[in-house]
N, C-alpha and C positions, 0 to 999 in steps of 0.2 A: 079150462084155462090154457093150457097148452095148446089143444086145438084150436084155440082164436088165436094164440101169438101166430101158430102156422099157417094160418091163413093171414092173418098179417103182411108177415113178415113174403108171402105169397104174392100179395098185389103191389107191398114195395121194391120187390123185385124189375121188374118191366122200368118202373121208374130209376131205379140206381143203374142198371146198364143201362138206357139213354141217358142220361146222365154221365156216366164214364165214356160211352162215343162221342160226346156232344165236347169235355175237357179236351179227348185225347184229338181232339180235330181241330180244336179252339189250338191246342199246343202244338200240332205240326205246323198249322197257316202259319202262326206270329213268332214263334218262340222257337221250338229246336223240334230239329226230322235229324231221322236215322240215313244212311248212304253205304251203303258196299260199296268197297273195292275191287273195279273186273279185270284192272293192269295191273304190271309192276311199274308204272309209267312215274310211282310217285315214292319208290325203293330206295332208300329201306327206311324212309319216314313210314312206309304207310304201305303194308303187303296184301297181297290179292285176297280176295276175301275179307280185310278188316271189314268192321263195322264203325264209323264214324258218326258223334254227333255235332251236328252241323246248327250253328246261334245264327237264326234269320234274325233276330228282333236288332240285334247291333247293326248288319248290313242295311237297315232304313233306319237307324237313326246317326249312324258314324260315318266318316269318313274310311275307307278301304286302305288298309294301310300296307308298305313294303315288308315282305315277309312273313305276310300269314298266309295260312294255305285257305285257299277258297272253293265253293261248290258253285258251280254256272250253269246253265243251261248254256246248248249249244248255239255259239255264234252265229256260225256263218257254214252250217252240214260240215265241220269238221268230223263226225262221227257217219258211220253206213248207218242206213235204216234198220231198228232192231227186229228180232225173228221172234217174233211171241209163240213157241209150242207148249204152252199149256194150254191142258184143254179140261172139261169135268170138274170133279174135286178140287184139284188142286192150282187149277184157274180161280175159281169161287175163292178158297184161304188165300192161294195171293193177294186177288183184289180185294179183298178183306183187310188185310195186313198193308196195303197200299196206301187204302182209305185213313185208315187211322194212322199212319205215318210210320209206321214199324219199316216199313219197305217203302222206295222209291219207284217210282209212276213210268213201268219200262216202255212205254208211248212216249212219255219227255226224255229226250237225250240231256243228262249231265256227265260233266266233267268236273276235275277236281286237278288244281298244280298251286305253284305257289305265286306270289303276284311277286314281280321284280320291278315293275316300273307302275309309277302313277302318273298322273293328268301334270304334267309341265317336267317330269321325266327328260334326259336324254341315255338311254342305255345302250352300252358297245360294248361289245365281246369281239376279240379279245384284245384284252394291252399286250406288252412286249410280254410281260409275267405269266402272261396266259389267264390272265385274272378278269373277271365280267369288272366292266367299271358303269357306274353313275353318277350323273352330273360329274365326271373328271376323277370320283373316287374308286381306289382299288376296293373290292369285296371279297372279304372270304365269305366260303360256303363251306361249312362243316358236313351239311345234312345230305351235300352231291354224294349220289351212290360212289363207292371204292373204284376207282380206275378209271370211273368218266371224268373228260374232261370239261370246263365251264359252258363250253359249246363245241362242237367240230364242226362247224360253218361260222362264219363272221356276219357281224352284222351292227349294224349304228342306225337308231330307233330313236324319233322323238312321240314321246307319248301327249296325244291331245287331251285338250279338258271331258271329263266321263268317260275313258277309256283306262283299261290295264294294260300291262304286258304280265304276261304270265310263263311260266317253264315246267316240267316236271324235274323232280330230286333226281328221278334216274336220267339226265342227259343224253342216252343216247337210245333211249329206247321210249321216248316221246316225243310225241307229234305234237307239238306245243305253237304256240306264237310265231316260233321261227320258222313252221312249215308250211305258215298261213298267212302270209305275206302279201301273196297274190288275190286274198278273199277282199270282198269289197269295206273291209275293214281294218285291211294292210296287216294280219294278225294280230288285233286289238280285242280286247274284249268288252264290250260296253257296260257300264255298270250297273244296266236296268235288266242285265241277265245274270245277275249275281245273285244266288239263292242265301249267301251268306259264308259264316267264317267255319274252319273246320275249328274246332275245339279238343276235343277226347274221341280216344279211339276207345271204343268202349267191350269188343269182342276182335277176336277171343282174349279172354283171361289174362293168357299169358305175353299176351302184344298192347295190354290197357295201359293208355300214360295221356298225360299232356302234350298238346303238339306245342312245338315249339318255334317261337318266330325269330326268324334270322337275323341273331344280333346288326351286323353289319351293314345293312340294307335298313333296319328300322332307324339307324340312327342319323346317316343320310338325311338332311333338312329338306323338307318337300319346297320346290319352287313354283312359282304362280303358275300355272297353265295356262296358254293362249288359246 
């Protein structure tokens, strides 16, 4: 009797892990992927190394709203080409861990900041306050890293329709929108390269929270985009 459950339970084996590869890939395409953090570019919302889970399923069916933090693939080569030294073993468990979405595909460049401006947007840094404004309103920003300021370069941005403007938290230690000006997308970001919203930082332990969208900025009434 035992030895038929064990063999049983033997040839449903094969079946439940395809099975669990087949969920856990059905889950990365539509629903939610894991994302490290390789900068402090998004400090101290979000420290090198966190672990982030990132909601695809909301980025195709919502609108992209001011003040959540998002995951993009790379615009316009704002990133160097990455240096893949794995090799053997631990080539094989990466792309393992890749596949099923535990880890992010280091062939696709992404990026992660927060969106400041949407499709009918006008954004300007800085008023006389030193304060980012849109559409003509002052913003605070709670989540700007300690001692940066809203920008250290100036700039007045109209955002077109299916485009972001995006920044990192730490201001001055990201290459954000505002360094990409000159890219053939005036540092925009299109919205058909948005992998989706960040949500939860979910490792390590002691950094796991809710991310949070920037009161000030969400509440900003969106204007029609031309």
């Amino acid at each position: 009797m035992f030895a038929k459950a064990k063999r049983s339970t033997l040839r449903e084996l094969p079946i439940l892990l395809v099975s669990a590869l087949i969920l856990s890939v059905i889950v990365k395409t539509f629903f939610v992927q894991f994302f490290f953090i390789p900068s402090g570019s998004m400090e101290n919302t979000l420290q090198v190394n966190d672990r982030v889970g990132v909601n695809k399923l909301g980025a195709l069916f919502s609108d992209i709203k001011r003040g959540e933090v998002v995951v993009f693939r790379d615009p316009a080569n704002w990133l160097t080409a990455p240096y893949d030294d794995k090799t053997g073993l631990s080539k094989v468990i990466r792309d393992s861990l890749v596949f099923v979405g535990v880890m992010p595909d280091p062939a696709k460049q992404y990026l992660i900041k927060r969106v400041i401006g949407v499709g009918g947007d006008r954004v300007v840094c800085c008023n006389a306050e030193g304060k980012l404004e849109v559409n003509g309103v002052a913003v605070n920003e709670p989540y700007i890293y300690a001692g940066d300021k809203p920008s250290d370069s100036n700039f007045d941005v109209k955002v077109p329709k299916g485009f972001i403007w995006v920044m990192g938290d730490h201001r001055g230690a990201s290459a954000d929108s505002r360094f990409h000006t000159d890219d053939p997308n005036k540092g925009m970001v299109p919205l058909d390269k948005v992998t989706g919203r960040a949500l939860v930082v979910v490792w390590p332990l002691k950094n796991a929270t809710i991310l949070d969208v920037g009161k000030d900025l969400s509440e900003i009434p969106v204007k029609k985009a031309s």
